[in-house]
C-alpha positions, -999 to +999 in steps of 0.1 A: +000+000+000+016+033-010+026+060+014+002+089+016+027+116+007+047+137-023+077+121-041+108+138-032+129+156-056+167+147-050+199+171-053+229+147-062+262+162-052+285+160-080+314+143-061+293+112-041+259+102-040+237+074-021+214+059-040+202+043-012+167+068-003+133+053+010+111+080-007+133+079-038+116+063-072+123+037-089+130+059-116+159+073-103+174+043-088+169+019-115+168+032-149+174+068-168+198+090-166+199+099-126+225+128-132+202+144-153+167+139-136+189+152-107+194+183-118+158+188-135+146+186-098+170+200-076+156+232-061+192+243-042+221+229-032+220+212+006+255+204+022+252+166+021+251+141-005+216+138-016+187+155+000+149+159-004+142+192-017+108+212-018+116+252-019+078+253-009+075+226+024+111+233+035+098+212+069+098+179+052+131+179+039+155+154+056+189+143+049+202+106+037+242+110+036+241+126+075+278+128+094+291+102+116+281+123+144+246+121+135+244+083+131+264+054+148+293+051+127+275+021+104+245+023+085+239+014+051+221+045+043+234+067+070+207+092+077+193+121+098+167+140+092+171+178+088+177+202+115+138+214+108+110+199+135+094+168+126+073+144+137+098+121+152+110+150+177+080+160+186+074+126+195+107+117+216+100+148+231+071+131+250+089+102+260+112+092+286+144+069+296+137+037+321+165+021+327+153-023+332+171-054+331+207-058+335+231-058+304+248-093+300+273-099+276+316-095+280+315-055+278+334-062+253+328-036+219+302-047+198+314-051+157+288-052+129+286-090+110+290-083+080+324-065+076+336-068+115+337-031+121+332-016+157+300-002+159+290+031+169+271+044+202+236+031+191+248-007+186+267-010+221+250-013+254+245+014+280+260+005+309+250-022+330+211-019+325+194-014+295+175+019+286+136+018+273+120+045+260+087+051+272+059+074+269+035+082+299+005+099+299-024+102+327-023+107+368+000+083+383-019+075+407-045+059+386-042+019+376-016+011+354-021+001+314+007-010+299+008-009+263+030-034+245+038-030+207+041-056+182+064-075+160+075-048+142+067-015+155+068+009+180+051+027+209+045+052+183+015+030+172-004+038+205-001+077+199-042+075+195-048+052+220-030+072+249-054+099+251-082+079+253-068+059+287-052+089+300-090+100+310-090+076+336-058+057+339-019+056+341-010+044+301+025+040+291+037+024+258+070+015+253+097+002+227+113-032+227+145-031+231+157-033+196+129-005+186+122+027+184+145+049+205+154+024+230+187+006+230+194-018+203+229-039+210+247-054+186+238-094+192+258-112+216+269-081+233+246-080+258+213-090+244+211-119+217+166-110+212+158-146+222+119-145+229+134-162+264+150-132+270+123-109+260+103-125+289+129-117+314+131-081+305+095-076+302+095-087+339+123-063+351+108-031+327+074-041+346+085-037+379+105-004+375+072+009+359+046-001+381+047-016+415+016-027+417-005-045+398-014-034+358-032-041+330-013-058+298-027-046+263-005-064+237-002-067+198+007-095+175+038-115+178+048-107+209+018-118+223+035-150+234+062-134+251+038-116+272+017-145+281+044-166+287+057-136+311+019-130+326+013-171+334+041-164+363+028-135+374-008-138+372-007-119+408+009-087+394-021-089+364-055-068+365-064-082+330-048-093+296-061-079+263-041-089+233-049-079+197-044-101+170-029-124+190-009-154+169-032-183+185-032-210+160-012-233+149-016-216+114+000-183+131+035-201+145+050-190+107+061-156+104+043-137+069+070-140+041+071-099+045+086-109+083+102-141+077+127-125+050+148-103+078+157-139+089+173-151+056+212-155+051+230-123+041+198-109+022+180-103+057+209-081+067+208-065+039+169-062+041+166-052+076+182-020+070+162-007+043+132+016+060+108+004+030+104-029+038+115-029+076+088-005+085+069+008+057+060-024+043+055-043+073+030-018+087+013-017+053+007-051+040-007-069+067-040-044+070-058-016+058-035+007+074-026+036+051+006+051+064+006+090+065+037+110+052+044+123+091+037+086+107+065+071+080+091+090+089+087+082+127+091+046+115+120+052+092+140+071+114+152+041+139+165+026+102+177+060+087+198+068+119+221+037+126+226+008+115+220-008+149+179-009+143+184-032+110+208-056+130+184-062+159+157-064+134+175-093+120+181-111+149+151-110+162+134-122+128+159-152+135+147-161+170+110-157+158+114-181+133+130-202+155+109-201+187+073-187+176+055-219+170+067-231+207+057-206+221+023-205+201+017-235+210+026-228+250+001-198+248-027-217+238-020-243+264-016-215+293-046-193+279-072-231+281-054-240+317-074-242+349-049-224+363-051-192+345-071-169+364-063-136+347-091-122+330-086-124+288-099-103+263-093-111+227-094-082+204-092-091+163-089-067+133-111-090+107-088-074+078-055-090+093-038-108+063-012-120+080-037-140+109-063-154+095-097-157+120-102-193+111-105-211+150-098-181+167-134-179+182-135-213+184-106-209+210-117-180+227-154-199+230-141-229+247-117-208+271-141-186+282-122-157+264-141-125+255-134-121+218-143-083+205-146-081+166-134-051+146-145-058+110-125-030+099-091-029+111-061-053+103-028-067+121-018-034+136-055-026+151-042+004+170-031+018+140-063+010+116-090+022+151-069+037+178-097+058+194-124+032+192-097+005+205-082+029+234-122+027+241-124-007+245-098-013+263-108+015+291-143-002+297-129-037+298-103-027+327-129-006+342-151-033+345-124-055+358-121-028+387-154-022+397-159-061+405 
């Protein structure tokens, strides 16, 4: 699904030039003469490379080629957007730093795979605990709702959903590590993106965040990771809602748009490229049509270091791996006697990467509440975020009032 949004017009430098641009055509990258269809659109001269250029929307210009000082030192397309506001600031701006779960690894200095360079600050780890970036909104001393993004995205995808729960409740989405702004090692220096350890750090981000006990609203693949986490702490758990949950055995295979990060040499190479590592993954799985402003909070992670597209790689790996174990695990601890945490099943009926087939057959005979959405996809929160930031404040405020 295309971007909603004007194609850029590109200033090539006449000593070096990346071709390497998500908003760039395929015109210019794969046919014609690019010298010359350079200079038919370039407005003025910028100081790097190549650079989108509008004389009339000077605030969506950004840069590709950015200095080493703007990125980690190792990224395939470089990249920094330009000194102008944008939506991605505006956004970090909200956010905070929570530092959770202890850094493992040798210390030693993390190198990329491919060409065993030293990466930059973005790929090594901070210290001895890892920092998770986090936005917060409502009274703190309200009940806590923890949003949880999904597999792959970022809290950005709650931004709707935030003001909606503020109203009456404590709401903070975060990024995975490996997402968003929050740290993404290199793997094996410090965090390897096993869904085993994704558990443990859920746990530790958890309790810096919120003492007592929460609410869990989570989306897609990482659903598993946070059940596996809840079923040994169902004290700590007000209620469970997941959305789009992968609950079949159907769902344990990651969509071929997911499943190519994890191929040999061409999912590095994939993995950093913002069109398919956020672009198309947000698109083709739903309805979702991806705004201009939106895109370029996803691209930026992928634009800025190279250490996004590496941890986007590994974790592809360990999904394809693990996911149908721990599929299968959720179902098991979701039908269980012992689960006493109340479960609500949200589903966007326009997912194409999940089908619905046996998912209310599930819920049905787990006593599950199962909520339909005919008209959103994969990424619900992003197809309905007001009506689902709705649904999920009456079913916690049910919860309470028992």
């Amino acid at each position: 699904m295309a971007i909603q949004g004007k194609p850029p017009s590109l200033f090539c430098h006449q000593f070096q030039c990346s071709l390497y641009s998500p908003t760039a055509s395929k015109s210019l990258l794969f046919g014609g003469s690019f010298q010359s269809r350079a200079q038919h659109l370039c407005r003025k001269p910028l100081r790097l490379s190549c650079s989108r250029s509008n004389a009339n929307e000077p605030q969506d210009d950004y840069l590709i080629d950015a200095p080493v000082s703007a990125g980690d030192g190792f990224s395939f397309s470089g990249g920094k957007y330009s000194d102008e506001a944008n939506p991605s600031d505006e956004w970090f701006k909200r956010g905070k730093y929570v530092k959770a779960h202890p850094v493992g690894g040798t210390g030693e200095k993390a190198k990329d795979p491919i060409f065993g360079l030293t990466m930059g600050a973005g790929s090594q780890a901070s210290g001895d605990v890892f920092r998770w970036f986090c936005v917060e909104s409502g009274n703190a001393d309200n009940h806590t709702v923890i949003l949880i993004h999904g597999f792959p995205s970022q809290a950005y995808s709650y931004r709707k959903v935030l003001p909606v729960l503020s109203k009456n409740y404590r709401a903070i989405a975060f990024d995975w590590l490996g997402f968003g702004f929050s740290d993404k090692p290199q793997p094996r220096y410090g965090f390897d993106y096993s869904l085993g350890e994704y558990v443990s750090a859920l746990e530790s981000f958890v309790n810096e965040v919120a003492p007592n006990k929460v609410s869990l609203v989570v989306q897609g693949y990482f659903s598993p990771v946070v059940v596996k986490y809840a079923s040994k702490h169902q004290e700590k758990l007000n209620d469970l809602i997941l959305l789009n949950p992968p609950l079949t055995a159907k769902h344990a295979n990651l969509p071929s748009t997911l499943s190519i990060f994890s191929n040999f040499l061409l999912g590095e190479i994939f993995s950093q490229d913002p069109l398919r590592a956020s672009d198309k993954a947000l698109t083709s799985c739903g309805p979702y049509a991806m705004k201009e402003d939106d895109a370029m909070v996803y691209r930026r992670p992928y634009l800025t270091s190279g250490s996004s597209g590496f941890a986007l790689n590994a974790i592809s790996r360990a999904m394809k791996k693990e996911l149908k174990a721990y599929v299968e695990e959720m179902k098991v601890i979701l039908m269980d006697k012992s689960w006493k945490v109340q479960t609500t099943v949200c589903w966007g009926q326009r997912d194409r990467w999940l089908s619905y087939d046996q998912v209310e057959d599930l819920c049905e005979s787990s006593n599950h509440k199962l909520i339909e959405l005919p008209m959103a996809g994969h990424h619900v929160q992003e197809d309905c975020g007001e009506e689902i930031g709705g649904i999920i404040s009456g079913v916690i405020s049910r919860r309470i009032l028992r």
